[in-house]
C-alpha positions in Angstrom: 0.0 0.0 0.0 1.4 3.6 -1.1 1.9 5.1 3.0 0.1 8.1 2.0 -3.1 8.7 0.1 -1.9 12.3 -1.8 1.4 13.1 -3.0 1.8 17.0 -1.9 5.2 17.3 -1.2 8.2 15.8 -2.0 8.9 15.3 2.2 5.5 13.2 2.3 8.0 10.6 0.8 10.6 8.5 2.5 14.0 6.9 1.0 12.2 3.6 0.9 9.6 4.9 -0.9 11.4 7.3 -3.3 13.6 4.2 -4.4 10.4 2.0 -4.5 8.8 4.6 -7.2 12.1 4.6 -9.2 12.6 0.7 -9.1 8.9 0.3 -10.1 9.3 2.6 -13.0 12.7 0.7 -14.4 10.5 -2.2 -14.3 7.6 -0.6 -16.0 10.2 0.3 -18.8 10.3 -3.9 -19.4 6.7 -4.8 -19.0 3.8 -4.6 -20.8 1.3 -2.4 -18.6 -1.6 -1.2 -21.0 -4.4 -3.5 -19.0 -3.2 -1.9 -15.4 -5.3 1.1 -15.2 -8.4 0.0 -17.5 -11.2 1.5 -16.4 -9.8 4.3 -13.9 -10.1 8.1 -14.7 -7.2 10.7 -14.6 -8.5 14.4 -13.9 -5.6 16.8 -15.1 -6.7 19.9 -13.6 -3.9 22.9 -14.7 -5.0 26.2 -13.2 -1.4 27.4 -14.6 0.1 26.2 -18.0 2.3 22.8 -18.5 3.3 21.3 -21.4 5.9 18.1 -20.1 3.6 17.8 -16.8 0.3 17.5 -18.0 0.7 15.7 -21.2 3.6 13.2 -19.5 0.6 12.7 -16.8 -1.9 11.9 -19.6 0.8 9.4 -21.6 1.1 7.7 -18.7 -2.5 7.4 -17.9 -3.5 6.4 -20.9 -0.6 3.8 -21.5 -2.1 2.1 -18.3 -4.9 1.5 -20.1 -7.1 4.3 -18.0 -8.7 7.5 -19.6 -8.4 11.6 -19.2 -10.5 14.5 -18.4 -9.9 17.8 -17.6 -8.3 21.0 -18.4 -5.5 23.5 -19.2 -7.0 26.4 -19.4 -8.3 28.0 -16.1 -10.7 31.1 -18.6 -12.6 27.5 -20.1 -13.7 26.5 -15.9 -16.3 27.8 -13.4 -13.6 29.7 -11.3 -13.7 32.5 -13.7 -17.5 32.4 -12.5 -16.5 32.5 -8.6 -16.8 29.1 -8.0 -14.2 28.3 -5.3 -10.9 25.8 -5.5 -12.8 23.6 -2.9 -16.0 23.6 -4.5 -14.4 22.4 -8.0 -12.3 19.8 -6.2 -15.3 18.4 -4.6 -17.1 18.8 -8.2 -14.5 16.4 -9.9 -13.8 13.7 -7.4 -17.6 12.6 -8.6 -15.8 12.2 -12.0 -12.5 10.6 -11.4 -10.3 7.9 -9.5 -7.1 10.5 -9.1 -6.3 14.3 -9.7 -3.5 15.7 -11.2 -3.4 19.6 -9.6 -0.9 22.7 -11.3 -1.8 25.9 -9.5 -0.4 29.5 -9.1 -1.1 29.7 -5.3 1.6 28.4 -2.9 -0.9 25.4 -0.6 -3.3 24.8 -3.1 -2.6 21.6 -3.6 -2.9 20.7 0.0 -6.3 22.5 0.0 -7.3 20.4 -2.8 -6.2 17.2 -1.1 -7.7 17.9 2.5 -11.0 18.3 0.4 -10.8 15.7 -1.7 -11.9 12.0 -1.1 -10.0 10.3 -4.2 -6.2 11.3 -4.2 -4.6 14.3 -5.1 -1.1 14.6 -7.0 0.5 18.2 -6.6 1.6 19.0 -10.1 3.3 22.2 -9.1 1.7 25.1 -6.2 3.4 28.5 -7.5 6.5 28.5 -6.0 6.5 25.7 -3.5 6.8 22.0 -4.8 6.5 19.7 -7.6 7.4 16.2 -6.2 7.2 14.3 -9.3 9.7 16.4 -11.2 12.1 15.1 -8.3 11.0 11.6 -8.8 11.6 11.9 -12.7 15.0 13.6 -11.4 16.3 11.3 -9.1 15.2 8.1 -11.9 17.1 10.2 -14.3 20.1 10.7 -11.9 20.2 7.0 -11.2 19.9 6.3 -14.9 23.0 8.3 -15.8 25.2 7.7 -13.2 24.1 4.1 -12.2 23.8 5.4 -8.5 22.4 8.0 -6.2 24.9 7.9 -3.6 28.4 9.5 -3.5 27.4 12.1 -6.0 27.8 15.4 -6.7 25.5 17.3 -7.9 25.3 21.4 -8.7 21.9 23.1 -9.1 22.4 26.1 -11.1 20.0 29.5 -12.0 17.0 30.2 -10.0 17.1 29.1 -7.0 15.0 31.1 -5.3 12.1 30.6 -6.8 12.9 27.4 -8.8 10.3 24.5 -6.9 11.9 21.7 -8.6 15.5 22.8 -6.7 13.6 23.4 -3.9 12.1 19.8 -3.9 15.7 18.0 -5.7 17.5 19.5 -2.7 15.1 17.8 -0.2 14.9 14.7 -1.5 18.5 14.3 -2.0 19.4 14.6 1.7 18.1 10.5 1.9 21.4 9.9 -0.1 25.2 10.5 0.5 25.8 13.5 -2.0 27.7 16.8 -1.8 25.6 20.0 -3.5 26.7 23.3 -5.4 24.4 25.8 -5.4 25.0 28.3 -8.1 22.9 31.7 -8.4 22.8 35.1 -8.5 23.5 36.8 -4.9 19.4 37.8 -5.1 18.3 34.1 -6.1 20.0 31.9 -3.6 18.5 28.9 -2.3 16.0 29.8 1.0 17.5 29.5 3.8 15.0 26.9 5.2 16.1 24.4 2.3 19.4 25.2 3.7 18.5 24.3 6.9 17.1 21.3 6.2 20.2 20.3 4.3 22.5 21.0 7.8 20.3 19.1 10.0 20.3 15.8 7.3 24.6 16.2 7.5 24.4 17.5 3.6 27.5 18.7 2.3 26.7 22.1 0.2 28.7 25.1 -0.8 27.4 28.0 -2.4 28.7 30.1 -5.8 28.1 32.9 -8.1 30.6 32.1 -10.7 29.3 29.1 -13.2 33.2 28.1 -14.0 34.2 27.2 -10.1 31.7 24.0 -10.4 31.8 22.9 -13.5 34.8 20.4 -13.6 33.7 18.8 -10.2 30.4 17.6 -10.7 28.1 14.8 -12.0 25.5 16.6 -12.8 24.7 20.0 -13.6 20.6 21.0 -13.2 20.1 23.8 -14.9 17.0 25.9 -14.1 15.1 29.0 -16.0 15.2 32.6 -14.6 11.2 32.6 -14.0 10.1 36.1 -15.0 6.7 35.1 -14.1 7.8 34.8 -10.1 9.3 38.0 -9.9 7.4 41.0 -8.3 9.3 43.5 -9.7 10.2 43.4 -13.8 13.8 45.0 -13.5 15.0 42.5 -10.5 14.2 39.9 -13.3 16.3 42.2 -15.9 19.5 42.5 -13.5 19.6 38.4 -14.0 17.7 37.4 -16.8 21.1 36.4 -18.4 23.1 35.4 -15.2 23.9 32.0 -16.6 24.5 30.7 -20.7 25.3 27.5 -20.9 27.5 26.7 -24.0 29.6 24.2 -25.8 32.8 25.7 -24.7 31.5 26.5 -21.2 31.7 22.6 -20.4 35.0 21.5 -22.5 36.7 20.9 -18.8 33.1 18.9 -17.7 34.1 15.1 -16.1 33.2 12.4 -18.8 30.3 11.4 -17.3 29.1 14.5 -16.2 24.8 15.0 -17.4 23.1 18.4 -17.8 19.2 18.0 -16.8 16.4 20.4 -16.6 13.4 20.9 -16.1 12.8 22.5 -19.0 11.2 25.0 -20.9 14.9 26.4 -21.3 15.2 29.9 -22.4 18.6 31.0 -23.4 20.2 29.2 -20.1 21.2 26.3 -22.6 22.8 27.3 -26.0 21.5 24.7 -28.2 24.9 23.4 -29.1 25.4 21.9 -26.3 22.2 19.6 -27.7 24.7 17.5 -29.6 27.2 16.9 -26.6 27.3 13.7 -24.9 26.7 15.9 -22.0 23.2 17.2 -22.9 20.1 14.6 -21.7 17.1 17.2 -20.6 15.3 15.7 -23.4 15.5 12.0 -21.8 15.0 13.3 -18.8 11.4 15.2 -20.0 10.6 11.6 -21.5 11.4 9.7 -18.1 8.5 11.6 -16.8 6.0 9.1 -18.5 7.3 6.0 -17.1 7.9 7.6 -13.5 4.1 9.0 -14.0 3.2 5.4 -14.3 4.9 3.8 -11.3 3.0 6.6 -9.2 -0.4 6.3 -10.6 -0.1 2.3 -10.5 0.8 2.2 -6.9 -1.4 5.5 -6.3 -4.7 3.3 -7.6 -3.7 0.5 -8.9 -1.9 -3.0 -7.8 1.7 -2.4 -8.4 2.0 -2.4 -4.4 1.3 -5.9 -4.7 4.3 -6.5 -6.1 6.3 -4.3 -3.6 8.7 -7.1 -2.2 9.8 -8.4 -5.6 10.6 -4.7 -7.3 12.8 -3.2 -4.5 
């Protein structure tokens, strides 16, 4: 049995579980699942706009065998009418097995899951979390490097605002890894992430200049500057360009070093570094279906009955 009915945050998971969701999805890769879900309904409910999210979401739903409804366009919903977050949440659980959730508003998704009867998956609240972007991060991880442990690993942009650092960092103090924080002096990583890191024994450092990390690392994740998050236009201007990412910038990279990201880049990622052995945010994007999988098949399905045999 999954140990917890929603998936809100990324700290509602523990190591067992985290490694349970990535060992399910390698095996998911092997087998045929298209009867698993047959029958079950997906609600996608995105309140703010996904592309790799949603449609990963409905891929995944649908190559279980189950069906989608909802939306990605808040203007086509009864909100724009007043009807409430609550009020639509109760509205859909009559209609499906499982929701999907993207929202603006920082605890929405909880909201939606303390309401809700059927579970709730938080596909992104504002600036707050997005827990399976860090599941699809830590499969890709293991899938480059072959390990998660005695890593390191350098998160790199916007930091500040950036929920899927926010939730990478967490989840990464279950494993033995040293971090690099790398960000403009007005973007660094919250101090309560920080915190949370010292209190787990997390070795982290923290840097402005791209070039001091680049040969020491595993990975570099590479986040957009998110003009949308910032209250005030011209903070966004003093950084917009803080970080380019180029072929040259990574000739002194380790061999097995991987770039990931969350993606939709900007100009943080020159796209000749597309053709480098380095480059692999594209795989990483298309990991999100099978990860998408594992969690909706233990979420509602019977993968859990096979717990013992996949970890």
């Amino acid at each position: 049995m999954f140990l917890k009915k929603d998936l809100i945050s990324i700290k509602d998971l523990s190591k067992e579980e985290l490694l349970f969701l990535i060992n399910t999805a390698e095996t998911m890769e092997q087998e045929d699942c298209s009867e698993l879900l047959r029958g079950r309904i997906l609600a996608t409910l995105f309140f703010e706009p996904s592309t790799r999210t949603r449609l990963s979401f409905e891929s995944a739903m649908k190559r279980l065998g189950g069906s989608v409804i909802g939306f990605a366009d808040p203007k086509v919903t009864s909100s724009q009418k007043g009807e409430s977050l609550a009020d639509t949440i109760k509205m859909i659980e009559g209609y499906a097995d499982i929701i999907v959730m993207r929202h603006p508003i920082e605890g929405s998704a909880r909201l939606a899951a303390e309401t809700a009867k059927i579970p709730v998956i938080n596909g992104g609240d504002g600036a707050n979390q997005h827990p399976t972007q860090t599941i699809v991060d830590l499969f890709t991880i293991k899938k480059t490097q072959g390990k998660l442990d005695e890593l390191h690993i350098a998160m790199i942009g916007d930091l500040k605002f950036g929920r899927t650092v926010h939730s990478l960092a967490i989840a990464l103090s279950h494993f033995k890894v040293k971090l690099y924080f790398v960000s403009p002096e007005s973007l660094r990583m919250p101090e309560h992430i920080l915190e949370a890191l010292r209190k787990n024994n997390i070795l982290f450092s923290e840097h402005e200049k791209l070039e001091d990390i680049i040969p020491l690392v595993d990975i570099m994740y590479v986040t957009r500057i998110q003009k949308e998050r910032f209250p005030d236009i011209m903070e966004y201007e003093k950084v917009k360009n803080a970080y380019i990412i180029k072929k040259e910038t990574i000739q002194r990279a380790k061999l097995n070093m991987k770039i990931l990201h969350p993606l939709p880049r900007v100009n943080e990622i020159h796209t000749d570094v597309d053709e480098t052995p380095h480059a692999y945010y594209f795989q990483q994007a298309h990991n999100g279906v099978l990860v998408r999988m594992a969690l909706l098949a233990i979420m509602i399905g019977n993968a859990h009955q096979h717990r013992n045999d996949l970890i």
